[in-house]
C-alpha positions in Angstrom: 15.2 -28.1 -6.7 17.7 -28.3 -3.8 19.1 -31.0 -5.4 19.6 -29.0 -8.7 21.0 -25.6 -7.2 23.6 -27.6 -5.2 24.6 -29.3 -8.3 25.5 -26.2 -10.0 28.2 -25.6 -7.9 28.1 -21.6 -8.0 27.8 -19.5 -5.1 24.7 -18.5 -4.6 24.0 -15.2 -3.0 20.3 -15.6 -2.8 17.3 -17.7 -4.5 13.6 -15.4 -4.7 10.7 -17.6 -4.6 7.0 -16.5 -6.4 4.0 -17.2 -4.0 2.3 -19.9 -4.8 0.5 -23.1 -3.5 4.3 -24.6 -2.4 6.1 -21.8 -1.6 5.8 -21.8 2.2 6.8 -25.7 2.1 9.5 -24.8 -0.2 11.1 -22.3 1.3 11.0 -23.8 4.7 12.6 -27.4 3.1 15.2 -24.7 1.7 16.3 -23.0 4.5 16.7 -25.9 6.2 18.9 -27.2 3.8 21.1 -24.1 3.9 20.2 -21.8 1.1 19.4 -18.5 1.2 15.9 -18.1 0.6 13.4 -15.4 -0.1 9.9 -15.2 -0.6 8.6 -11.7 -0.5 5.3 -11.0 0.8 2.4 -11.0 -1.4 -0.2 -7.5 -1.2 -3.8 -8.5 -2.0 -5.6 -5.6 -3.8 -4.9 -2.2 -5.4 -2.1 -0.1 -3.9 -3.0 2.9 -6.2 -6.9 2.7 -6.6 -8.1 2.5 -9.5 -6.5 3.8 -12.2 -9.1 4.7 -16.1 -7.3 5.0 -19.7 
């Protein structure tokens, strides 16, 4: 993937990552290769309880 982004030879102003399996590894091996990198914080369980149709 660093190898693609570079490739595309645009200006990148940031690159958001999903959580996943990888993404820690991913995003370290992508900040240390100079992009700017995100990966937001995941939240386990219901932020507005439970909700009934």
């Amino acid at each position: 993937m660093i190898a693609w982004f570079a490739s595309l030879g645009l200006p990148l102003a940031r690159i958001g990552l999903e959580a996943g399996p990888l993404s820690q590894w991913l995003f370290a091996a992508m900040q240390q290769a100079g992009q700017a990198v995100e990966l937001p914080e995941t939240r386990q369980g219901d932020s507005g309880g439970s909700r009934s149709a």
